[in-house]
C-alpha positions as CSV (number, residue, x, y, z in Angstrom):
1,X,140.6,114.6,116.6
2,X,138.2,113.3,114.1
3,X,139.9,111.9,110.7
4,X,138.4,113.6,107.8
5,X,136.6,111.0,106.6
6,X,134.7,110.7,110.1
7,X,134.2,114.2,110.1
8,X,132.5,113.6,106.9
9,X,130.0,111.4,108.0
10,X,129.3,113.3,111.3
11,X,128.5,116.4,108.8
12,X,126.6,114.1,106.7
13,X,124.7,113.0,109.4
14,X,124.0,116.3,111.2
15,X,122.6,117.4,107.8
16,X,120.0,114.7,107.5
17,X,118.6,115.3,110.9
18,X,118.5,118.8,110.3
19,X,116.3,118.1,107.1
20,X,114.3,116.0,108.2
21,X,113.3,118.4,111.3
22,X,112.7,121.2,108.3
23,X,110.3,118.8,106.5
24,X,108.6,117.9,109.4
25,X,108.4,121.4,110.7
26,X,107.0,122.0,107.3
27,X,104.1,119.3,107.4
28,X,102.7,120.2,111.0
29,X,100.0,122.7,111.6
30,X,100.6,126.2,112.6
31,X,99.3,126.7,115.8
32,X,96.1,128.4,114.9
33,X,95.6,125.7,112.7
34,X,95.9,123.3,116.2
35,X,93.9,125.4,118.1
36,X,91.1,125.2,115.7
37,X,91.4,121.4,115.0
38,X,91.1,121.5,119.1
39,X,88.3,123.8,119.2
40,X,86.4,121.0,116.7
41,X,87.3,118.3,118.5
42,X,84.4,115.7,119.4
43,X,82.9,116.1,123.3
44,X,81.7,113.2,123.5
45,X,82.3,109.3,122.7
46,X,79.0,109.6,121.0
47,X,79.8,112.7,118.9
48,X,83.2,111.1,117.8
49,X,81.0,107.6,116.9
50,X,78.9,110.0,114.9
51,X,82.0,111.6,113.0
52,X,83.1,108.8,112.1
53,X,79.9,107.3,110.4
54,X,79.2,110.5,108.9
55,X,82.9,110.5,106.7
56,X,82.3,106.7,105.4
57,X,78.7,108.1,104.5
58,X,79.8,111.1,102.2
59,X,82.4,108.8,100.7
60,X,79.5,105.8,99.9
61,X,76.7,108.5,98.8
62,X,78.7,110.5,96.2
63,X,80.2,107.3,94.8
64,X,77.1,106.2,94.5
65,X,75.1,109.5,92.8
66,X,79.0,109.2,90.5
67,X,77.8,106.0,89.2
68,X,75.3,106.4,86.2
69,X,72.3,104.4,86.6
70,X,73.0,101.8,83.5
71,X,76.0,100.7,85.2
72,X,74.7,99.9,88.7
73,X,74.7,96.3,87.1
74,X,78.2,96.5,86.5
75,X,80.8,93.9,87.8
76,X,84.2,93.1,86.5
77,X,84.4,90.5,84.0
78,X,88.1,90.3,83.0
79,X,89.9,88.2,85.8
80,X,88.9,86.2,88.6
81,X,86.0,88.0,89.5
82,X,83.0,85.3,88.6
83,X,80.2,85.7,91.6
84,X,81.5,89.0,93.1
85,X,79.0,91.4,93.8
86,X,77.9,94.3,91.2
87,X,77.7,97.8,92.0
88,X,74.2,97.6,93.1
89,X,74.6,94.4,95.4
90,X,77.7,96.4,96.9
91,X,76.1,99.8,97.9
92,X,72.7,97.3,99.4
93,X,75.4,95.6,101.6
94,X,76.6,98.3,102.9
95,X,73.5,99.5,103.8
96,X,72.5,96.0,105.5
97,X,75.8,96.3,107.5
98,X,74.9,99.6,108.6
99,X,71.4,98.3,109.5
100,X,72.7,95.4,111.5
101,X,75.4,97.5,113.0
102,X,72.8,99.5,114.2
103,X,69.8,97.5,115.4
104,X,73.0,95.6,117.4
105,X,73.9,99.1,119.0
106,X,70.4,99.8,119.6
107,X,69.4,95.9,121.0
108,X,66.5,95.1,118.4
109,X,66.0,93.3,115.1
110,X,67.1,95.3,111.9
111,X,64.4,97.1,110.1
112,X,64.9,96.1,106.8
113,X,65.2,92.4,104.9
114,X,69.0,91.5,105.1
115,X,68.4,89.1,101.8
116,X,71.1,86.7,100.5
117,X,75.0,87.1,101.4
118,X,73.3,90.7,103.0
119,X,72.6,91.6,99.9
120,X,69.6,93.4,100.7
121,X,66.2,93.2,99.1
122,X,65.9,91.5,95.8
123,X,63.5,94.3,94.7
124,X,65.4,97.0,95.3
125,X,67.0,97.4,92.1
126,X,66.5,101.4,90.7
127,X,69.7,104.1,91.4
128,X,67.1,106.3,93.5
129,X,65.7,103.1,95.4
130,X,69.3,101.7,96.2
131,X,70.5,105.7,96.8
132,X,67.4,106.4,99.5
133,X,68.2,102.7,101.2
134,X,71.8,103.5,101.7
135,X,70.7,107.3,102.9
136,X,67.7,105.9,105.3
137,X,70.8,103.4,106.6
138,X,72.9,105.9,108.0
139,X,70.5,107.8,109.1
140,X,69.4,104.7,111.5
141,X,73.2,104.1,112.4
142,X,73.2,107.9,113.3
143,X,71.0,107.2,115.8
144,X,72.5,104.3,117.0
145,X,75.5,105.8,117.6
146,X,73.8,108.7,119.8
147,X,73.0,106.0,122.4
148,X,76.8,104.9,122.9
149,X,78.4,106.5,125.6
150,X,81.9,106.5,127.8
151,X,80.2,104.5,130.4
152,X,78.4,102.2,128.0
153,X,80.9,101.2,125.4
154,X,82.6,98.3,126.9
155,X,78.8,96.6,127.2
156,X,78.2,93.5,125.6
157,X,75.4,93.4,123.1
158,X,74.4,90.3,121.1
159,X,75.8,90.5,117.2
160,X,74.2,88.3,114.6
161,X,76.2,85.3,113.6
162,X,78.9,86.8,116.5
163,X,77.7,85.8,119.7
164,X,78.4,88.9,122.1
165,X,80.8,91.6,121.4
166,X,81.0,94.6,123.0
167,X,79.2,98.6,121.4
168,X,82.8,99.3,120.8
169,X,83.7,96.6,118.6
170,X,80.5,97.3,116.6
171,X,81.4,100.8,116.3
172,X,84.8,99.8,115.3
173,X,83.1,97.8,112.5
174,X,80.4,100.4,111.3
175,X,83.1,102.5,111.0
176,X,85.6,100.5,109.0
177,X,83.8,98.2,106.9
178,X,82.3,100.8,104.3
179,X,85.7,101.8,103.5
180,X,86.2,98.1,102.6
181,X,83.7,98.1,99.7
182,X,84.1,102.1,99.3
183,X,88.2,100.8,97.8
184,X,86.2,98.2,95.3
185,X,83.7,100.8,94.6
186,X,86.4,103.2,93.4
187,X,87.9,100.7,90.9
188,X,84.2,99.9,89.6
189,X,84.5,103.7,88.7
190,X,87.9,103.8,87.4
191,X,86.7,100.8,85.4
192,X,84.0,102.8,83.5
193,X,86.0,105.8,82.9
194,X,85.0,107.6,85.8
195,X,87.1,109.6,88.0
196,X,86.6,108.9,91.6
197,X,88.4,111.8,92.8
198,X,85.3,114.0,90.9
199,X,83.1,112.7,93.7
200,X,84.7,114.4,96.3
């Protein structure tokens, strides 16, 4: 027989797994909710490419409409911060990178002038100018990301400054890198008294 003390801990024990089945029970979808998630699933490697771009670029455009246009200049002063990018200079690179990304997917130059540290044009400099170059970006890397398919993505395509990687690696990259500058985006918000969570 079990001492009571043992007994205890065997109680104890049974109790903790038993809650933690209840919570997780609790967090998982009913199953409608699965078969609808499975009814909206992506049919194709291109379709899911396409998903993908298309949730970095809500997150970028209505961070960028959030910002007012007198502080698209705006770059943190307080810190180690001298030579980082402003607001501006951050939503131009993403565009770049999606422009690259793209013309890499779609094997030709990239449309538009990269400019310094991909900064993109020097002359682009107005919210509504910066706001249509971001929004004409994804539209290109939309269409890049139509050609990529199951039998395709493991082909090599030339990347600038990379040598060859494969249309899954640059996939993997237009996917993840707005993110990146979306998090620095954010605190350039937070750090004009703007909520980012209004933009969503």
């Amino acid at each position: 027989m079990l001492g009571a003390a043992r007994l205890r801990t065997v109680r104890n024990d049974k109790m903790k797994i038993l809650c933690c089945c209840f919570l997780l029970a609790l967090t998982l979808p009913s199953p409608p909710t699965l078969r609808a998630q499975a009814a909206n699933l992506p049919k194709t490697v291109a379709e899911a490419c396409d998903r993908s771009v298309a949730g970095s670029e809500r997150a970028i455009v209505a961070i960028a409409r959030a910002m007012p246009e007198d502080r698209y200049s705006f770059s943190p002063t307080v810190g180690e911060f001298k030579g980082v990018r402003n607001f501006a200079q951050m939503l131009k690179h993403v565009a770049v990178d999606n422009y690259v990304n793209g013309a890499a997917l779609l094997r030709e130059n990239p449309p538009i002038e990269v400019g310094a540290h991909e900064n993109g044009p020097d002359s682009l400099a107005g919210k509504e100018e910066i706001l249509k170059f971001v929004q004409d970006s994804f539209a290109y890397l939309h269409k890049a990301v139509q050609t990529v398919t199951e039998k395709t993505l493991m082909q090599a395509v030339d990347y600038p400054g990379g040598g060859q990687v494969t249309r899954l690696t640059v996939v993997l990259a237009a996917s993840a890198h707005p993110w990146d500058l979306y998090g620095q985006m954010v605190e350039y918000l937070r750090m004009n008294g703007i909520d980012p969570q209004a933009t969503r």
